[in-house]
C-alpha positions in Angstrom: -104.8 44.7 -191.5 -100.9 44.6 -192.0 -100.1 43.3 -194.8 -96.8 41.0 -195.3 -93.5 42.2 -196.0 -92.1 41.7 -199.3 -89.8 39.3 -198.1 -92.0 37.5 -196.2 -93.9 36.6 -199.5 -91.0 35.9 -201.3 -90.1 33.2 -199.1 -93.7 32.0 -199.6 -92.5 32.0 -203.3 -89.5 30.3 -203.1 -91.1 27.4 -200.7 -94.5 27.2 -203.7 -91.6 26.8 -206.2 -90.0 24.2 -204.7 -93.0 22.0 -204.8 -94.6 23.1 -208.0 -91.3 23.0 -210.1 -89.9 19.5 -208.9 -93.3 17.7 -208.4 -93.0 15.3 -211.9 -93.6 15.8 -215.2 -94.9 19.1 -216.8 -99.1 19.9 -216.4 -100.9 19.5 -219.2 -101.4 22.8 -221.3 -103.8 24.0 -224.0 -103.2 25.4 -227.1 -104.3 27.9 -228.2 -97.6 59.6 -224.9 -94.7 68.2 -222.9 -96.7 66.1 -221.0 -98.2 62.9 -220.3 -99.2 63.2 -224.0 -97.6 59.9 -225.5 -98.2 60.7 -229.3 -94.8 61.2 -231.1 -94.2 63.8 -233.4 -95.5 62.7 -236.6 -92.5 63.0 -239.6 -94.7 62.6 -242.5 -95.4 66.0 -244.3 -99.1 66.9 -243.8 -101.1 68.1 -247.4 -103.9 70.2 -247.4 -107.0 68.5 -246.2 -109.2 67.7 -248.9 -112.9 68.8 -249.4 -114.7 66.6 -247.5 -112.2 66.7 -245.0 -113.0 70.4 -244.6 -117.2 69.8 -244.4 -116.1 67.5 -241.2 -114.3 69.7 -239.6 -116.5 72.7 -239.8 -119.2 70.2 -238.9 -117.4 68.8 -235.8 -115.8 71.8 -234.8 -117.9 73.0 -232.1 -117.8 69.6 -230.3 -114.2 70.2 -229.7 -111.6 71.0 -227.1 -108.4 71.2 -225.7 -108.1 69.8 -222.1 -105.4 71.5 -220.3 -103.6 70.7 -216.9 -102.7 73.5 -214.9 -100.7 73.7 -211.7 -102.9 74.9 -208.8 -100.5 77.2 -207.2 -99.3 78.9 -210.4 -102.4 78.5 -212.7 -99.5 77.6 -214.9 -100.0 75.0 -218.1 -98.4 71.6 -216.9 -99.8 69.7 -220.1 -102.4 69.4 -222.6 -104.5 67.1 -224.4 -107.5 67.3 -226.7 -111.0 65.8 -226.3 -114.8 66.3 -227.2 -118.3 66.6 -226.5 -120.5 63.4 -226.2 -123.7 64.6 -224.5 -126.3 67.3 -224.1 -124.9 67.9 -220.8 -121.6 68.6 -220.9 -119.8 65.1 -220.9 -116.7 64.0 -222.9 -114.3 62.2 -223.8 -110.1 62.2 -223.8 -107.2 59.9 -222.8 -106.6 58.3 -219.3 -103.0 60.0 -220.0 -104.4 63.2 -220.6 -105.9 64.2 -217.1 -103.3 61.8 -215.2 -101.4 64.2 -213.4 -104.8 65.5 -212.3 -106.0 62.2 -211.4 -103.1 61.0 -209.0 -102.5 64.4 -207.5 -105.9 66.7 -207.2 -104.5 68.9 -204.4 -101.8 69.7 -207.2 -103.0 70.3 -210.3 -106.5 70.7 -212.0 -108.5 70.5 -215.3 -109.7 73.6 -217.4 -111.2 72.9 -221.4 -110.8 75.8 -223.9 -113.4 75.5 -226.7 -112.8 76.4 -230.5 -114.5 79.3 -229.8 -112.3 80.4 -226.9 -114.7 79.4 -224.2 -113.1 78.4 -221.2 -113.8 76.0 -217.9 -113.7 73.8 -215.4 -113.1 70.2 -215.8 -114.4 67.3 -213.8 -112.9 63.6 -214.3 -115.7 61.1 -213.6 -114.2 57.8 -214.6 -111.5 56.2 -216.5 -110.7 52.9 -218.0 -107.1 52.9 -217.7 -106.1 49.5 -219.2 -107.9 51.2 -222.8 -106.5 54.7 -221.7 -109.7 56.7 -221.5 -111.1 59.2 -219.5 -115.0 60.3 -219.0 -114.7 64.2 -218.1 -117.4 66.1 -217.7 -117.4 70.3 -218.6 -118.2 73.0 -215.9 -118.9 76.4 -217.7 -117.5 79.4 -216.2 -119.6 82.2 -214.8 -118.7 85.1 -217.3 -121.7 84.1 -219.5 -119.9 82.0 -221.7 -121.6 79.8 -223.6 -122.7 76.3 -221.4 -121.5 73.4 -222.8 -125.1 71.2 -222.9 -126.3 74.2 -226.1 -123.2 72.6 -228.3 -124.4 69.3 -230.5 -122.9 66.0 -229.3 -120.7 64.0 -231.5 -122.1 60.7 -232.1 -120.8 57.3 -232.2 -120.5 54.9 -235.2 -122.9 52.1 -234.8 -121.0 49.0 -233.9 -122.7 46.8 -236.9 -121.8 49.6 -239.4 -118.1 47.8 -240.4 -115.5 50.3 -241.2 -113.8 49.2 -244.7 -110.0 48.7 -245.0 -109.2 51.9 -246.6 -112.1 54.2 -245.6 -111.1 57.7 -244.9 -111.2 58.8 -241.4 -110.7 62.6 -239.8 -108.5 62.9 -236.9 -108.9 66.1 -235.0 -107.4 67.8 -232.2 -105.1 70.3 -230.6 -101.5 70.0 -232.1 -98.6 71.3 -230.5 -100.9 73.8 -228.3 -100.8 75.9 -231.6 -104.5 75.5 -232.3 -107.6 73.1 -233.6 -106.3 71.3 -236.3 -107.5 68.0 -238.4 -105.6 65.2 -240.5 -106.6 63.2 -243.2 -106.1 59.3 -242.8 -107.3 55.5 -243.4 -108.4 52.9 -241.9 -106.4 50.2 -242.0 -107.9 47.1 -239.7 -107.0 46.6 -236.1 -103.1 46.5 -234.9 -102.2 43.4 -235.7 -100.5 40.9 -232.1 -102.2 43.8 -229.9 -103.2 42.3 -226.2 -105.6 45.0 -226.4 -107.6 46.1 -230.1 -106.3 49.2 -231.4 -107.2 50.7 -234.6 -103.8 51.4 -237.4 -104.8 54.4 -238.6 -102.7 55.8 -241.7 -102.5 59.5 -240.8 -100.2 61.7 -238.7 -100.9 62.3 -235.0 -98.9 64.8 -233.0 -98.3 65.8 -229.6 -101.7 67.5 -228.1 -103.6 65.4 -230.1 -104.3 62.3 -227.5 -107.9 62.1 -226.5 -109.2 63.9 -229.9 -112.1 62.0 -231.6 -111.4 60.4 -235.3 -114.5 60.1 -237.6 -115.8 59.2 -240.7 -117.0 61.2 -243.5 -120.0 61.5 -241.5 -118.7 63.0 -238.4 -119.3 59.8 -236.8 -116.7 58.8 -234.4 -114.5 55.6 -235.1 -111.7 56.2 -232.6 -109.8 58.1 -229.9 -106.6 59.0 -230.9 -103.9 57.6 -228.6 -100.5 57.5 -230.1 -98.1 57.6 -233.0 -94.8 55.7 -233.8 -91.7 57.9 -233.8 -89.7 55.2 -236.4 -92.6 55.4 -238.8 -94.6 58.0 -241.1 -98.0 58.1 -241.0 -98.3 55.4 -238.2 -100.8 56.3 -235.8 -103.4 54.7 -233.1 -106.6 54.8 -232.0 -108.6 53.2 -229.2 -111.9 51.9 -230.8 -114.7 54.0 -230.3 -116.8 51.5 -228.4 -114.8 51.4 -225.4 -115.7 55.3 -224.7 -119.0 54.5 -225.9 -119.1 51.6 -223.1 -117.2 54.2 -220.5 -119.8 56.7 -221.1 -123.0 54.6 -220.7 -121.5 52.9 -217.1 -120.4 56.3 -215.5 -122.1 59.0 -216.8 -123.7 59.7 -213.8 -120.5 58.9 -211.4 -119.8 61.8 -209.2 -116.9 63.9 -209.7 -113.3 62.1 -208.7 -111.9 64.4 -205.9 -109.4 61.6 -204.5 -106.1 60.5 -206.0 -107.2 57.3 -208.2 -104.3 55.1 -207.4 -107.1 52.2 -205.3 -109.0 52.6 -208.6 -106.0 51.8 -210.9 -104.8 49.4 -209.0 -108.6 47.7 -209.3 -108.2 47.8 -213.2 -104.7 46.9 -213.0 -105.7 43.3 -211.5 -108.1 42.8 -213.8 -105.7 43.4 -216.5 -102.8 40.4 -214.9 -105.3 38.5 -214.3 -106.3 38.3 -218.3 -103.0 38.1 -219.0 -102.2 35.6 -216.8 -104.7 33.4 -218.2 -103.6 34.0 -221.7 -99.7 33.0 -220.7 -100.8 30.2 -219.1 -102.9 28.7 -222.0 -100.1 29.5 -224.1 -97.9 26.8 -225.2 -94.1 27.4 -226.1 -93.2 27.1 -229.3 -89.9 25.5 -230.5 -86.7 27.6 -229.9 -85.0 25.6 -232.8 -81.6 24.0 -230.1 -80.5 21.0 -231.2 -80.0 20.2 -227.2 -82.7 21.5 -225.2 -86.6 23.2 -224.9 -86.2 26.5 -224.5 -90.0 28.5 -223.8 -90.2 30.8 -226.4 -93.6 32.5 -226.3 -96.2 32.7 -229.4 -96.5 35.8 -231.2 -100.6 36.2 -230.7 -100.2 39.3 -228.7 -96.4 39.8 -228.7 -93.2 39.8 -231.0 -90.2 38.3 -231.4 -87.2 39.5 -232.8 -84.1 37.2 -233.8 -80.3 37.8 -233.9 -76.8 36.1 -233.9 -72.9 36.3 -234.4 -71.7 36.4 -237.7 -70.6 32.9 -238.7 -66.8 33.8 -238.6 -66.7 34.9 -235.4 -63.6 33.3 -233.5 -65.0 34.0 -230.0 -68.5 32.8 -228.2 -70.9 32.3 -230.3 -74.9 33.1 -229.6 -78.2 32.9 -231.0 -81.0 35.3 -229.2 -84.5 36.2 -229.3 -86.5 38.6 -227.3 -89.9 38.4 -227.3 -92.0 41.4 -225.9 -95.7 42.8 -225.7 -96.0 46.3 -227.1 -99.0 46.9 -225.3 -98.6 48.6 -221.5 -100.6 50.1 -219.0 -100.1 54.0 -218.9 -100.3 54.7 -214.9 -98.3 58.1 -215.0 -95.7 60.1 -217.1 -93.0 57.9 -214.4 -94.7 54.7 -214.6 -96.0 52.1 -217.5 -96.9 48.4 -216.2 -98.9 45.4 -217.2 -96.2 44.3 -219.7 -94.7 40.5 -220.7 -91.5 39.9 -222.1 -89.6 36.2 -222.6 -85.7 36.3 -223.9 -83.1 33.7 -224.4 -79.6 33.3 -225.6 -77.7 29.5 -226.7 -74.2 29.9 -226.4 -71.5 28.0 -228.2 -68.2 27.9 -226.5 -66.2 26.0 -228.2 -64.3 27.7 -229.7 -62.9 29.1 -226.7 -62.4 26.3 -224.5 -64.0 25.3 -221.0 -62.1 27.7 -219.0 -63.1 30.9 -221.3 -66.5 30.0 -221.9 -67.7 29.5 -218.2 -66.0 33.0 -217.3 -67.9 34.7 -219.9 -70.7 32.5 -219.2 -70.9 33.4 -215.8 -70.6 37.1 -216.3 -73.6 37.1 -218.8 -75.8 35.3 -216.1 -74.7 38.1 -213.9 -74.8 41.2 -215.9 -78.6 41.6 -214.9 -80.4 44.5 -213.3 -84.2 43.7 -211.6 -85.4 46.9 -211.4 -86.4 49.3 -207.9 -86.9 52.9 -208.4 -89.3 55.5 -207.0 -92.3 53.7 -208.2 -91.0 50.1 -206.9 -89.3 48.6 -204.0 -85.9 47.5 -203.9 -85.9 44.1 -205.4 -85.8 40.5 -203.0 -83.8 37.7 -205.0 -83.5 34.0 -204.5 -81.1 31.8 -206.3 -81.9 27.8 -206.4 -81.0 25.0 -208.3 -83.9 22.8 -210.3 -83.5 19.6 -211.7 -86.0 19.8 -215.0 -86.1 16.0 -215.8 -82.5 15.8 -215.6 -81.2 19.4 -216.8 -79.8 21.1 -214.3 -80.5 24.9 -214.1 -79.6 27.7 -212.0 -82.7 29.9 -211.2 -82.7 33.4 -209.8 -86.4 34.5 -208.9 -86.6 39.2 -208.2 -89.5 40.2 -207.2 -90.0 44.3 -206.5 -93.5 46.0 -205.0 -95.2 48.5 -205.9 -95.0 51.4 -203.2 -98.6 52.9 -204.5 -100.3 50.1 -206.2 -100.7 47.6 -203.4 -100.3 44.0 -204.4 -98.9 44.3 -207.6 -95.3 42.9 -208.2 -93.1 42.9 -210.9 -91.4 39.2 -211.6 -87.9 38.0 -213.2 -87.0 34.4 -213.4 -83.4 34.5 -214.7 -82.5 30.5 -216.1 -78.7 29.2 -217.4 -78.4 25.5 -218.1 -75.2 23.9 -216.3 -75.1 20.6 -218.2 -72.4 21.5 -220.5 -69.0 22.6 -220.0 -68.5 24.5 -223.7 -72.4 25.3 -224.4 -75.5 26.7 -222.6 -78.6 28.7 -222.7 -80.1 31.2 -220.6 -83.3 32.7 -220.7 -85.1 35.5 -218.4 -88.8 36.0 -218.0 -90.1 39.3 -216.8 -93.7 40.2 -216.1 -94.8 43.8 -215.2 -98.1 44.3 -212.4 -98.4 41.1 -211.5 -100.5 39.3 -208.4 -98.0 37.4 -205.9 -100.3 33.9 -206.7 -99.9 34.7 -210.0 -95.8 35.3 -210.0 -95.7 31.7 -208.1 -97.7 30.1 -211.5 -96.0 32.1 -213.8 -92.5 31.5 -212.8 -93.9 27.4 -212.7 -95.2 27.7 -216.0 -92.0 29.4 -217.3 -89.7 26.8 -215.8 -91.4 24.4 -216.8 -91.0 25.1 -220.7 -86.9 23.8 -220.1 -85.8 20.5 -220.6 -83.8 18.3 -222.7 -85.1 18.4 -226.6 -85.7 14.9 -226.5 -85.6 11.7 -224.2 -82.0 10.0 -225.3 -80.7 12.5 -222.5 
């Protein structure tokens, strides 16, 4: 089956919007990382692990490894990544990003383990759960007599109703740097706080090689999968909860090897993952941008922030007020490509002080001093421009829309806004959503549109 060209739905689009936007009165609504390795280099100053953290590491060493990715033709290190042993028979555990080169492009590179002891093989991916960047791998040994993976001792899991205290020491381990096995002393500190998805804050250092290692407590119990670190911090690390690996683990454990580029798989989980997220944005209701003149849909901070900034009081030219509100959470497809993502900005403009003619020049440029995207990964974007009448405020609304070229039927969306009501004062606001269903960019760009309007009846 064909399916439609991009510009054939976007004219779908445009046509939906022109019913759903100017149709009456607004619904209803409720209330409510040399590599793909994405840690950063931790600044913090590592001390000497403590005691106990030694008696974990010795007791956990055996379980661990670092996974490498190797170019096929060359044999040659293209990236590497940590992980460890979960079962008897051979299966483990590391990062989605870890093996991603290997899972998009099989007939290019491939996956070998290296133990603490040196041991070496082959590595088959199973599964992955891309939207919680983890990866099921399981360990081939080689034929030189080496040791086979199922005589090591699995690591075990933490049992879910054990709670893990705010302030309990936890063990990271890994493979730093490609320098060798290596473990760092941390905390617990809760669950990231306006995360889409739950990840755990640990208060330790995590560096590059790292993803994918296991973190456990003083029993050698696993809490978490390290994922990432923040480069503007110290001691501000990640951790995917241990029970989504434990869930990955106990659905694919017996999947057969994955010998096909993954990209119908990731786009599976990737629909999944807009369609939650679409959900949540549409349940959400805007909260008060603080005009004096009109609504303005600024987002709630339950699984995003927003950050706030203006022109100093004496300035003599046009004045502004913006936020920008943004998810930190994406979905890691490749080392090219992170999707899934919601962001929601605005600036209000005073003019006055530069007169009508001034302010719509510079107002005008600002509304056009946008880019929508189109690279490699996406089509060239399709753009419509319209005018809506919200209740009596006119706006001037450009709806982009770019595809995917691998991940069929994902699109990313930006509604640009500017109010024309005033000839000295405005606001514009732009909405951009990352991996997103066409049916859902037609209720999202509704749902965003229809959070404008005057700030109270008189107008």
């Amino acid at each position: 089956m064909t399916r439609p060209s991009l510009r054939a739905l976007y004219r779908q689009l445009a046509a939906a919007l022109a019913v759903a936007v100017l149709a009456g009165p607004a619904l209803a609504q409720k209330s409510n990382d040399g590599n793909n390795d994405e840690d950063a280099p931790a600044t913090a100053r590592n001390t000497p692990p403590s005691a106990s953290a030694q008696r974990v590491y010795d007791a956990a060493r055996d379980r661990l490894l670092q996974i490498r990715t190797l170019l096929r033709g060359q044999d040659s290190q293209a990236s590497t990544g940590s992980g460890f042993i979960v079962t008897a028979d051979g299966h483990a555990i590391t990062n989605y990003h870890v093996v991603s080169q290997a899972a998009l492009q099989p007939k290019r590179y491939r996956l070998v383990y290296v133990g603490t002891d040196g041991e070496q093989g082959t590595v088959q991916l199973l599964a992955f759960d891309a939207l919680h960047d983890l990866a099921l791998i399981k360990l081939v040994p080689n034929a030189k007599g080496a040791v086979a993976p199922h005589a090591r001792t699995p690591l075990t899991f933490r049992p879910r109703a054990s709670t893990v205290a705010r302030g309990e020491r936890i063990y990271s381990l890994g493979y730093p740097l490609d320098v060798g096995f290596a473990l760092h002393e941390g905390t617990y500190n809760g669950l990231v706080e306006r995360s889409f998805y739950p990840n755990i804050f640990f208060g330790g250092a995590l560096n590059p090689g790292m993803s994918g290692g296991p973190a456990v407590d003083a029993n050698g119990r696993i809490i978490g999968i390290n994922v990432a670190a923040r480069i503007d911090g110290q001691s501000v690390s990640f951790l995917v909860p241990a029970e989504y690996a434990e869930d990955l683990l106990a659905r694919s454990r017996d999947a057969k090897p994955i010998t096909q580029a993954v990209y119908p798989e990731i786009t599976r989980q990737l629909l999944i993952h807009q369609d939650q997220l679409t959900a949540r944005l549409l349940a959400m209701q805007w909260r008060d941008s603080g005009h004096e003149r009109y609504n303005i849909p600024v987002p709630q901070e339950d699984f995003m922030r927003c950050w706030g900034r203006s022109t100093p009081a004496e300035t003599k030219g046009l004045q502004f007020e913006r936020s920008d509100c943004e998810m930190n959470n994406e979905v890691f497809v490749s080392g090219q490509l992170r999707t899934g993502g919601f962001s929601a900005r605005h600036e209000a403009y005073d003019g006055s002080k530069l007169g009508t003619l001034r302010f719509a020049r510079q107002y005008s440029n600002s509304f056009r001093n946008e880019w929508f995207g189109g690279d490699r990964q996406r089509t060239p974007p399709q753009c419509h421009e319209r005018y809506v009448d919200r209740d009596g405020l006119p706006l001037r609304v450009v709806t982009c829309m770019t595809a995917y070229r691998k991940l069929h039927g994902l699109y990313d969306l930006s509604v640009l806004v500017a109010t024309l009501d005033e000839n000295q004062m405005g606001a514009q606001g732009r909405m951009d959503v990352h991996g997103v269903s066409f049916d859902n960019a037609i209720k999202l760009t509704d749902h965003y549109l229809r959070g404008y309007g005057w700030k109270n009846a008189s107008h």
